[in-house]
LUMROVO-68045 format. One record per atom (N, C-alpha, C): x, y, z; residue in three letters. Coordinates in steps of 0.001 Angstrom, whole numbers, padded with zeros to 6 digits, always signed. Example, Ala and Ser with C-alpha at 12.3 -4.5 7.8 and 13.67 -1.06 7.14 Angstrom:
2
+013190-005690+007800ALA+012300-004500+007800ALA+013200-003300+007800ALA+012850-002250+007080SER+013670-001060+007140SER+012900+000030+007870SER
//
This chain:
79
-008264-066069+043473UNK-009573-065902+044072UNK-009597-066759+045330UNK-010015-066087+046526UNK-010123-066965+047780UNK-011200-066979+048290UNK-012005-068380+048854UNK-013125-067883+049504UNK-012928-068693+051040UNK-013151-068083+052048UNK-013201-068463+053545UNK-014273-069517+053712UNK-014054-070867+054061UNK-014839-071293+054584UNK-015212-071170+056554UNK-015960-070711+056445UNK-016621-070608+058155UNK-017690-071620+058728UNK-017206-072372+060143UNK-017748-073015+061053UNK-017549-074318+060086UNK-017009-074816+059148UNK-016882-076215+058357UNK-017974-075705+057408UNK-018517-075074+057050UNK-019918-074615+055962UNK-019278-074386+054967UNK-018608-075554+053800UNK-018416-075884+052589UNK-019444-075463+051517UNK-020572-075946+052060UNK-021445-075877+050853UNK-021792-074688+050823UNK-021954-073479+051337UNK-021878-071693+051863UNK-020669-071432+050900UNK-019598-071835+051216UNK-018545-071483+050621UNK-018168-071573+049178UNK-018354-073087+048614UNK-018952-073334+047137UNK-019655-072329+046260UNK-021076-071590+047244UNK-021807-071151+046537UNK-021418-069650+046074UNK-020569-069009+047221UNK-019967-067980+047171UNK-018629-067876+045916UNK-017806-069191+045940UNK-017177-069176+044718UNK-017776-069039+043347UNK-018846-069511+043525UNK-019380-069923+042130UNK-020329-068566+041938UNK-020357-067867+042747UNK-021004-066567+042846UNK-019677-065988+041830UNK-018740-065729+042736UNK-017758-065279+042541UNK-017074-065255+041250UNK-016589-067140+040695UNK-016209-066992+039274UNK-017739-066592+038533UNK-018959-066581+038683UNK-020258-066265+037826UNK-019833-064375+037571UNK-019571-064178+038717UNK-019728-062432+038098UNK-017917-061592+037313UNK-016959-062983+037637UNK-015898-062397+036849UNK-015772-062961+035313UNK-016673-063709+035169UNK-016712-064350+033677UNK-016046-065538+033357UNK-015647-066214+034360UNK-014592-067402+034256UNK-015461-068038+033264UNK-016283-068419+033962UNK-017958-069607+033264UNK-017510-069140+031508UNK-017960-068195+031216UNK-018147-067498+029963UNK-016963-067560+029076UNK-015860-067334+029885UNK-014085-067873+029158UNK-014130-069328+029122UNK-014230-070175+030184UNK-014203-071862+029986UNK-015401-072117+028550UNK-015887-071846+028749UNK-017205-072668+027799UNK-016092-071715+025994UNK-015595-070535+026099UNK-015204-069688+025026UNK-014524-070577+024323UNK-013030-070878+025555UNK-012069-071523+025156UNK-011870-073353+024981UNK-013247-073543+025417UNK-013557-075223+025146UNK-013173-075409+023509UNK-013838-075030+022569UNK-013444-075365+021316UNK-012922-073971+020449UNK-012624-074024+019305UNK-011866-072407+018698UNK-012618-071861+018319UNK-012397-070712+018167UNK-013083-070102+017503UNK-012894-069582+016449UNK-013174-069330+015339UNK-012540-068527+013802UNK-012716-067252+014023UNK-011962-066643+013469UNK-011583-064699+013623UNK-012765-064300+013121UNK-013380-065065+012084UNK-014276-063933+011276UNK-015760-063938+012608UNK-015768-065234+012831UNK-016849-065661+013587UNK-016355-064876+015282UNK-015385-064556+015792UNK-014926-063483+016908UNK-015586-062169+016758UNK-015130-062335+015531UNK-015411-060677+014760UNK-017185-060040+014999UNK-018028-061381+014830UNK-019106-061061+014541UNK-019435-060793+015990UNK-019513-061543+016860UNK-019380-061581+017968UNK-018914-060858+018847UNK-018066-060160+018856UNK-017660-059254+019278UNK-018438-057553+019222UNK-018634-057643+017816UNK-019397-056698+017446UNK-020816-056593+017771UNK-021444-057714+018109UNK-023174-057710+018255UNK-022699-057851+020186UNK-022088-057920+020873UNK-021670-057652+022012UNK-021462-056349+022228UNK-020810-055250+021437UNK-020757-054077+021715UNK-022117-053197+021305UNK-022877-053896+020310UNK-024381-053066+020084UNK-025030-053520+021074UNK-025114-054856+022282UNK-026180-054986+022717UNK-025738-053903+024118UNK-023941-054049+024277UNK-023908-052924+025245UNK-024404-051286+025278UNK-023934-050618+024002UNK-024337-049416+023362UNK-026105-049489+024011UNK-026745-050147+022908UNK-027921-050748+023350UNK-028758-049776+025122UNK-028110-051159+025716UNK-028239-050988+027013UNK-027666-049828+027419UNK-026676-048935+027521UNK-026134-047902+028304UNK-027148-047271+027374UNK-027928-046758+025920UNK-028544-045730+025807UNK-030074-045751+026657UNK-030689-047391+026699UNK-031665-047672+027358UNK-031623-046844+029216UNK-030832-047217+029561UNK-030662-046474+030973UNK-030626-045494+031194UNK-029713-044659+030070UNK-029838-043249+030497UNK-030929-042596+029874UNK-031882-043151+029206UNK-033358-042778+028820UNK-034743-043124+030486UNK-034032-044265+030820UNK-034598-044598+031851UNK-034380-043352+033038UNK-033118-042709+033195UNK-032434-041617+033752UNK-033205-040351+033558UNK-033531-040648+032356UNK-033791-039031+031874UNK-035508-038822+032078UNK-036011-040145+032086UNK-037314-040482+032662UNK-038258-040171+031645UNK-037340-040476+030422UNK-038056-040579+029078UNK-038591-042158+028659UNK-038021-043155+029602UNK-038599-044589+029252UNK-039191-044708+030690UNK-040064-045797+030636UNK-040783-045811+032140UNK-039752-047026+032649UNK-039116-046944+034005UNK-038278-047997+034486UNK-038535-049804+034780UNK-038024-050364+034593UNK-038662-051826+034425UNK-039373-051949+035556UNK-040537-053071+035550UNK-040828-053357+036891UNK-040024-054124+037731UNK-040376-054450+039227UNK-039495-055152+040282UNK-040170-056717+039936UNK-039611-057518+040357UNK-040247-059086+040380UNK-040481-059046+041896UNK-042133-059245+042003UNK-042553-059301+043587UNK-041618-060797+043869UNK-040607-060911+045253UNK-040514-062401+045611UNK-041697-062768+046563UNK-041891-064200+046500UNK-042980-064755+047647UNK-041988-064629+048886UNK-042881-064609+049951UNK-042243-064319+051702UNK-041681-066013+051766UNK-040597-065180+052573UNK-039664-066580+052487UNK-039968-067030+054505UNK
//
């Protein structure tokens, strides 16, 4: 993973890494592989990970089908 720092703007650059490992899951593997885990306890886990995905992909394509009403937006304040 590489990130460019431009004009000396480190702290730009930081944030973009940490963007970066945030959306490939590094965060989520470090904290995994900090202590062990037991198979049975993987197991469970694994499995309530694939219902909350199931879950979600049936939620959307109901949202799609315009059988659920779509979430609202979060107004931001003017920056």
């Amino acid at each position: 993973m590489q990130v460019l720092v431009r004009d000396n703007n480190v702290d730009q650059a930081l944030r973009v890494l940490k963007k970066k490992m945030q959306r490939e899951g590094l965060f989520r593997e470090f904290k995994a592989r900090s202590a062990y885990e037991k198979p049975s306890e993987k197991r469970i886990r694994e499995k309530a990970e694939a219902v909350r995905r199931q879950r979600k992909l049936a939620r959307k394509k109901l949202q799609r089908e315009g059988l659920l009403p779509a979430p609202k937006k979060a107004v931001r304040a003017g920056r």
